[in-house]
PyMOL commands that place a pseudoatom at each C-alpha (Angstrom):
pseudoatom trace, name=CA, resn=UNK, resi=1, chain=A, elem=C, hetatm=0, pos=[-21.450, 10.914, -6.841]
pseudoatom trace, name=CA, resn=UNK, resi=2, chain=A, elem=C, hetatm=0, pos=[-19.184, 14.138, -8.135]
pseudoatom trace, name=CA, resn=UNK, resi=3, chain=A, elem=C, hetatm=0, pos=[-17.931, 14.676, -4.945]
pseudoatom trace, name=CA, resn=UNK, resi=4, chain=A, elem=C, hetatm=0, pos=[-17.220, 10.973, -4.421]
pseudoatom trace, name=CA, resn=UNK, resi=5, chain=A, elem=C, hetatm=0, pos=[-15.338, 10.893, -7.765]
pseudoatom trace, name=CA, resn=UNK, resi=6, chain=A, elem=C, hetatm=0, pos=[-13.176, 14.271, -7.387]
pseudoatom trace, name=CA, resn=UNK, resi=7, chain=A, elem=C, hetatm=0, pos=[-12.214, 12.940, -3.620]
pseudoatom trace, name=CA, resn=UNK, resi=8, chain=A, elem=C, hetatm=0, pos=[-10.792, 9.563, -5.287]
pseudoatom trace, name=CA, resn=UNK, resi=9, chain=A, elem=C, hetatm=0, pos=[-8.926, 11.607, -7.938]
pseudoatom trace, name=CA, resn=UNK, resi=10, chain=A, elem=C, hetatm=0, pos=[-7.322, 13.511, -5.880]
pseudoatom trace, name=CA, resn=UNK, resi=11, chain=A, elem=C, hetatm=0, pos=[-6.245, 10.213, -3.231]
pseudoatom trace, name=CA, resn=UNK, resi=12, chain=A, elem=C, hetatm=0, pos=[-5.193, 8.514, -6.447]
pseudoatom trace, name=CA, resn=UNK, resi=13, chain=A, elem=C, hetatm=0, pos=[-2.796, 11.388, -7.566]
pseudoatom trace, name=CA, resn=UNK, resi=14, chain=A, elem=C, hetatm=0, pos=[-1.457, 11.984, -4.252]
pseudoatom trace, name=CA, resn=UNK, resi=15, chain=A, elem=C, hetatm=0, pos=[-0.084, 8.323, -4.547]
pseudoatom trace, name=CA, resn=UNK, resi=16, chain=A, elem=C, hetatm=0, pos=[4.093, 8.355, -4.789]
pseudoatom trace, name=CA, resn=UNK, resi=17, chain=A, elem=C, hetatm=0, pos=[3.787, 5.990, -7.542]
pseudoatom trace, name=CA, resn=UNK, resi=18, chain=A, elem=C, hetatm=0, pos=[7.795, 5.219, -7.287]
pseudoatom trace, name=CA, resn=UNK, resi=19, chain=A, elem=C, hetatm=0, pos=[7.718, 3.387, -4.469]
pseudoatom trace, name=CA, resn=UNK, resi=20, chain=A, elem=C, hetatm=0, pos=[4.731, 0.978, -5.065]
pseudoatom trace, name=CA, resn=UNK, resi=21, chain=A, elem=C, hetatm=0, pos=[5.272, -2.689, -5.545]
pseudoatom trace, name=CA, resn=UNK, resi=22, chain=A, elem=C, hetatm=0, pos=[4.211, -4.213, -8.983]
pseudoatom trace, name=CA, resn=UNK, resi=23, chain=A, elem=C, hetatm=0, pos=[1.055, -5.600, -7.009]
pseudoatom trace, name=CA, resn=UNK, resi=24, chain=A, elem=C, hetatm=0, pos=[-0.008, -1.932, -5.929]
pseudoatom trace, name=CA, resn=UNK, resi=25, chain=A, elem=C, hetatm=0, pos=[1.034, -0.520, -9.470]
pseudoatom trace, name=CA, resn=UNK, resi=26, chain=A, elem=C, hetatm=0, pos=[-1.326, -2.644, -11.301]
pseudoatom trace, name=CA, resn=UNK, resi=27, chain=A, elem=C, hetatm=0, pos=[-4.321, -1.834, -8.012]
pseudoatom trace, name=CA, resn=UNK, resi=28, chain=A, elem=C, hetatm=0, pos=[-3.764, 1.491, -8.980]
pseudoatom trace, name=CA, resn=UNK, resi=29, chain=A, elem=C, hetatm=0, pos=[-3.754, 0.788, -12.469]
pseudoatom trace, name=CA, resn=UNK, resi=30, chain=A, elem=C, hetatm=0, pos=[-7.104, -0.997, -11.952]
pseudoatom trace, name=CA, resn=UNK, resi=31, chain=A, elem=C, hetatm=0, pos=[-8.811, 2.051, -9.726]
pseudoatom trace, name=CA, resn=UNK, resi=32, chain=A, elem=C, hetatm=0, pos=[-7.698, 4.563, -12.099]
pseudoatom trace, name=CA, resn=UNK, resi=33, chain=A, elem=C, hetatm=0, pos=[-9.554, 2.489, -15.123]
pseudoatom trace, name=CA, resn=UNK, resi=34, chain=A, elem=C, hetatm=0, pos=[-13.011, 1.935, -12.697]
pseudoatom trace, name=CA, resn=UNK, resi=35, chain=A, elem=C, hetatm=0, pos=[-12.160, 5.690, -11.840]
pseudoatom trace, name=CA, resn=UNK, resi=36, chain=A, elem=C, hetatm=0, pos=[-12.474, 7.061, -15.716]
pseudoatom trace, name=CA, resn=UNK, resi=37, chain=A, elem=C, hetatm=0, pos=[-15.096, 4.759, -15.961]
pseudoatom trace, name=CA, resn=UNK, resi=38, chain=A, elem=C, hetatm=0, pos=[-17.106, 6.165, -13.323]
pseudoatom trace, name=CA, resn=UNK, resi=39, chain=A, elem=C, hetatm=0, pos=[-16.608, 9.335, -14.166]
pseudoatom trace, name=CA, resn=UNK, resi=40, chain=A, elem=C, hetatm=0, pos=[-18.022, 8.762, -17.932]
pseudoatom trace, name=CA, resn=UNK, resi=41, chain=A, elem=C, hetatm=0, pos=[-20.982, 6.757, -16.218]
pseudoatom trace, name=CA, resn=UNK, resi=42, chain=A, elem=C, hetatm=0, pos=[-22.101, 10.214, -14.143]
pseudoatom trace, name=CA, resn=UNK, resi=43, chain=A, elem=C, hetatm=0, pos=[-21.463, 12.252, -17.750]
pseudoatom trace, name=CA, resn=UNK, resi=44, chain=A, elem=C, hetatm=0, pos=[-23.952, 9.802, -19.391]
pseudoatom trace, name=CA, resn=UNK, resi=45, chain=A, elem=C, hetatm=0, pos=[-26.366, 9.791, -16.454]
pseudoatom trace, name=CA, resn=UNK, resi=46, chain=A, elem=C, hetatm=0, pos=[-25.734, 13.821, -16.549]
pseudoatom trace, name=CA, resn=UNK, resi=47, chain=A, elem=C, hetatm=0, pos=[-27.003, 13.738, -20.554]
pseudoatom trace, name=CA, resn=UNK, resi=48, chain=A, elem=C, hetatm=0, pos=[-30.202, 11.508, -19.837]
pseudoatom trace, name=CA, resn=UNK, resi=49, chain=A, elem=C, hetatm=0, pos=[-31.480, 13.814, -17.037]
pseudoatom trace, name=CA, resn=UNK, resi=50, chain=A, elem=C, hetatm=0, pos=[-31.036, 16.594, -19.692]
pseudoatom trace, name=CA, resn=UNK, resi=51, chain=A, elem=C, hetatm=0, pos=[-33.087, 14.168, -22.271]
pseudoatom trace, name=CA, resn=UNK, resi=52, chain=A, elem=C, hetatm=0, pos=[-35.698, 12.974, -19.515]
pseudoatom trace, name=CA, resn=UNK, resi=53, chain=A, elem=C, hetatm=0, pos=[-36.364, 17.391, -18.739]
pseudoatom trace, name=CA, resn=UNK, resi=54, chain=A, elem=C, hetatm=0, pos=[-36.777, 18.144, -22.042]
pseudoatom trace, name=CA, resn=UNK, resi=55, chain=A, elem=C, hetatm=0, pos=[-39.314, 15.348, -22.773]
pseudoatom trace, name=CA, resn=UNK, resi=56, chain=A, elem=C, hetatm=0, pos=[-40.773, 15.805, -19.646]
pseudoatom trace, name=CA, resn=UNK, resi=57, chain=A, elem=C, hetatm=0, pos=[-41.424, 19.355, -20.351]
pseudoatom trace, name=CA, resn=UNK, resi=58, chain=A, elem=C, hetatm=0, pos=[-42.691, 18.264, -23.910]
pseudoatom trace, name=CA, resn=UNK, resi=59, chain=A, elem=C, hetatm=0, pos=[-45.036, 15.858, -22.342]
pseudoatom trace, name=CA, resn=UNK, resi=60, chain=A, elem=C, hetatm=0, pos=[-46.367, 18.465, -19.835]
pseudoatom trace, name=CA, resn=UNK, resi=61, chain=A, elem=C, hetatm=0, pos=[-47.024, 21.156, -22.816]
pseudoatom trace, name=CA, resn=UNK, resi=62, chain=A, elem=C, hetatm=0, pos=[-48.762, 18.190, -25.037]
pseudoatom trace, name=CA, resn=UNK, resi=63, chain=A, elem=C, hetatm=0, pos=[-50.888, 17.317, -22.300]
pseudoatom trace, name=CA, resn=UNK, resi=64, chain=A, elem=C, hetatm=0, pos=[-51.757, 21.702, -21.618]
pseudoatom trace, name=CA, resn=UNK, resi=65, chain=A, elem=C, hetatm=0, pos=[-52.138, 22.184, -25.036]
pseudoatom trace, name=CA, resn=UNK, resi=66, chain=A, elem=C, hetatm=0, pos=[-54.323, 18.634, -25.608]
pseudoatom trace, name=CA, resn=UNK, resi=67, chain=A, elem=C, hetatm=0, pos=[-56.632, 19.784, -22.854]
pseudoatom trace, name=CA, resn=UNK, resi=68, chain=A, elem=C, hetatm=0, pos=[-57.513, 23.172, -24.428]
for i in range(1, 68): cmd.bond("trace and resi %d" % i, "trace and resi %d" % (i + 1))
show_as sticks, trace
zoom trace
C-alpha cells in the first residue's frame, strides 16, 4: 500500500494546478484529503503490527515459560 500511496503523491503534485477548472480543483481537493487519509490509515495499521509482535512474542514466552 506504500508504494501505492507515494505513486499517487507524486501524480497529485505533478498536477499544474493553474489551469484546472473549479470542478477539477475541488477533485483534487477531494484526492488529496482521501490521500492524507490513507496515508494515516497505513501509519495506524503500521503501529498495530508493532502492538500485535510484541504481544505475540509475550504470548509465545508465557506459554515457554508456563510449560516449564
Amino acid at each position: 500500500m506504500a508504494d501505492t500511496i507515494a505513486e499517487t503523491v507524486d501524480l497529485l503534485y505533478t498536477i499544474d494546478q493553474e489551469h484546472l477548472t473549479l470542478d477539477q480543483q475541488i477533485a483534487l481537493g477531494t484526492a488529496m484529503a482521501t490521500l492524507a487519509q490513507a496515508e494515516r490509515l497505513e501509519q495506524i495499521n503500521e503501529r498495530l503490527r508493532s502492538i500485535h509482535q510484541v504481544l505475540n512474542s509475550w504470548a509465545l514466552k508465557a506459554t515457554v515459560d508456563g510449560g516449564r
